[in-house]
C-alpha positions in Angstrom: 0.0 0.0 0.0 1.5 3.3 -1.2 1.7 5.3 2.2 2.9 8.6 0.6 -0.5 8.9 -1.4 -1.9 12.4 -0.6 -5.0 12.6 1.2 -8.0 13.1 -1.1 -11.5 14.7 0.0 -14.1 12.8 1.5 -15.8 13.4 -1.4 -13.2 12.1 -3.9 -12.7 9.1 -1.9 -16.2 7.8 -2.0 -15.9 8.5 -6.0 -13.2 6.5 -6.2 -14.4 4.0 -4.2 -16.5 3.2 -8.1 -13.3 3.1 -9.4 -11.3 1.0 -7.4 -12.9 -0.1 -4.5 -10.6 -2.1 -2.9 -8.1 0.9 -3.8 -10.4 3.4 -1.8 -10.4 1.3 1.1 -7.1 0.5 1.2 -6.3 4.2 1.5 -8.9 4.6 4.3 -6.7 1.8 6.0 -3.6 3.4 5.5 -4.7 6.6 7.1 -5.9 4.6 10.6 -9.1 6.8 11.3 -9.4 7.2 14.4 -13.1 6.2 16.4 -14.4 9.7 15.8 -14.1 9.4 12.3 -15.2 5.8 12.1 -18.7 7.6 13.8 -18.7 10.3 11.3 -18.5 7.7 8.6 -21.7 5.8 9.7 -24.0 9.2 10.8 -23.1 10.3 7.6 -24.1 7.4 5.7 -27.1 7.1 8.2 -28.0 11.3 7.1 -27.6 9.8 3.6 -30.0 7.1 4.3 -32.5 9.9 5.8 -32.6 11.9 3.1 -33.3 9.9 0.6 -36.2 8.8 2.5 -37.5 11.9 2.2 -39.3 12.0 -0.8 -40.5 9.0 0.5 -42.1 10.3 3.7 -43.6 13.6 2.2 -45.6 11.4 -0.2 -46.8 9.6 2.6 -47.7 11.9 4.4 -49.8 13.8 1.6 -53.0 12.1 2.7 -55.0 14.3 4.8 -55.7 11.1 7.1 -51.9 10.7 7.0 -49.8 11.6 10.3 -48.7 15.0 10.1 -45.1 15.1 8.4 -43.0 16.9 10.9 -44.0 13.8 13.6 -43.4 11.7 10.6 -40.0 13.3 9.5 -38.7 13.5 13.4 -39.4 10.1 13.9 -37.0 8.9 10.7 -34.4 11.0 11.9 -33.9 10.0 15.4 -34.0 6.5 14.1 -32.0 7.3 11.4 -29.1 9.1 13.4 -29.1 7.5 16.7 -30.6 4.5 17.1 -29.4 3.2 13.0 -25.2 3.9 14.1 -25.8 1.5 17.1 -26.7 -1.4 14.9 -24.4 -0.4 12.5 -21.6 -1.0 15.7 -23.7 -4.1 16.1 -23.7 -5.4 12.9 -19.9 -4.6 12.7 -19.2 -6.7 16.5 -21.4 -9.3 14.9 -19.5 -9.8 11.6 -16.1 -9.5 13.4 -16.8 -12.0 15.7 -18.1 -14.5 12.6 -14.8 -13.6 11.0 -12.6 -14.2 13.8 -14.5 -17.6 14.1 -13.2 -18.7 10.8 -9.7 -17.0 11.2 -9.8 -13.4 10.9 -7.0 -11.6 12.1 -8.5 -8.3 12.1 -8.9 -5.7 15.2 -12.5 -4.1 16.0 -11.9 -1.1 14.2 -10.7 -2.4 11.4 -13.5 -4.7 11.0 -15.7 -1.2 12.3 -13.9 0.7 9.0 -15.1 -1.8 6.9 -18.8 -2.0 7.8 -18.9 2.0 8.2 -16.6 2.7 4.5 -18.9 0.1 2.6 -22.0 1.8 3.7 -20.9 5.7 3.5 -18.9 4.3 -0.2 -23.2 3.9 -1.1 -24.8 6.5 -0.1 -25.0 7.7 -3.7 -26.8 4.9 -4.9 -28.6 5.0 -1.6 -29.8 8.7 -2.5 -31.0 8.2 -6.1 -32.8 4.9 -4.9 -34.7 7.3 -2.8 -35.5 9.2 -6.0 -36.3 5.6 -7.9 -38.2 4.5 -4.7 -40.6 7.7 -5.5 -40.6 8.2 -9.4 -40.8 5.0 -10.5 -43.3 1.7 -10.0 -42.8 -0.7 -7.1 -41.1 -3.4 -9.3 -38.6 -0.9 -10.6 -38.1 0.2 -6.9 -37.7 -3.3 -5.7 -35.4 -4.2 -8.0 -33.1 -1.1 -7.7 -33.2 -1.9 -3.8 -32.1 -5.4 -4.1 -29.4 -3.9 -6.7 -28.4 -1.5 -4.3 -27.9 -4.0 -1.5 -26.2 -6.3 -3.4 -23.3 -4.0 -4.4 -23.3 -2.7 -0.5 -23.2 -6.3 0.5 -20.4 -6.9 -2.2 -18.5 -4.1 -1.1 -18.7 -4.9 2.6 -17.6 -8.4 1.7 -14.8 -7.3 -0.1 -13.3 -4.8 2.9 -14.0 -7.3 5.2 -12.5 -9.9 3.6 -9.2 -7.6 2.9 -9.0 -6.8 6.8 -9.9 -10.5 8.4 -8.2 -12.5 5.7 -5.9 -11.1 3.3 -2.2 -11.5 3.5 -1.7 -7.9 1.9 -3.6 -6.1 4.5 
């Protein structure tokens, strides 16, 4: 791993996270986020997740029988930026402790920078599935969400097996 790399944008790195994935994690790696970071990285792909519910929600809500949207919209968001990062630390614990079953050598925060990356790395196909989710018909939507989650699932797999497993890591 080239360790005199500069350090790109936030922004750049989850674009070339499209590019070369394992690349864009492998950089993350290099730079050893600390936890705070690691937290940014799953509120921010938790705020992702928010918004492009959104759309979502207000359409819901349109109804005049509906809940009001405000109550509606408050409700996503404490879910979505509190109580969402705690099973994201769950689901990390989880998948470490699977991994270290079977061999994995990595740490917690490692296997934490893996979970966190792959899900902030989709937060752009997150957002326009919130647009899909609104503009187009329920089979469209359903199948861009199972697309969606399987290149999330893909990329997780792929950092998780490059921290557990890999020799190179």
């Amino acid at each position: 791993m080239d360790r005199s790399a500069p350090e790109m944008s936030l922004a750049a790195d989850i674009a070339s996270a499209y590019v070369r994935p394992l690349g864009s994690f492998d950089r993350k790696l290099d730079q050893r986020p600390g936890e705070e970071n690691l937290l940014s990285y799953g509120m921010l792909a938790c705020l992702f997740g928010f918004v492009a519910r959104l759309p979502a929600i207000v359409r819901d809500t349109a109804p005049p029988d509906a809940p009001p949207l405000y109550a509606v919209a408050a409700g996503h968001f404490v879910a979505s930026l509190f109580m969402a990062p705690l099973l994201l630390y769950a689901l990390a614990a989880l998948s470490h402790l699977l991994a270290r079953a079977f061999g994995g050598r990595a740490n917690w925060r490692e296997a934490r920078l893996a979970l966190f990356w792959a899900a902030l790395a989709s937060a752009p196909l997150v957002l326009a599935l919130g647009l899909v989710e609104v503009l187009a018909d329920g089979r469209i939507a359903g199948a861009c969400f199972l697309g969606v989650g399987a290149v999330f699932l893909c990329y997780w797999g792929a950092c998780l097996y490059r921290v557990e497993f890999d020799a190179a890591s």
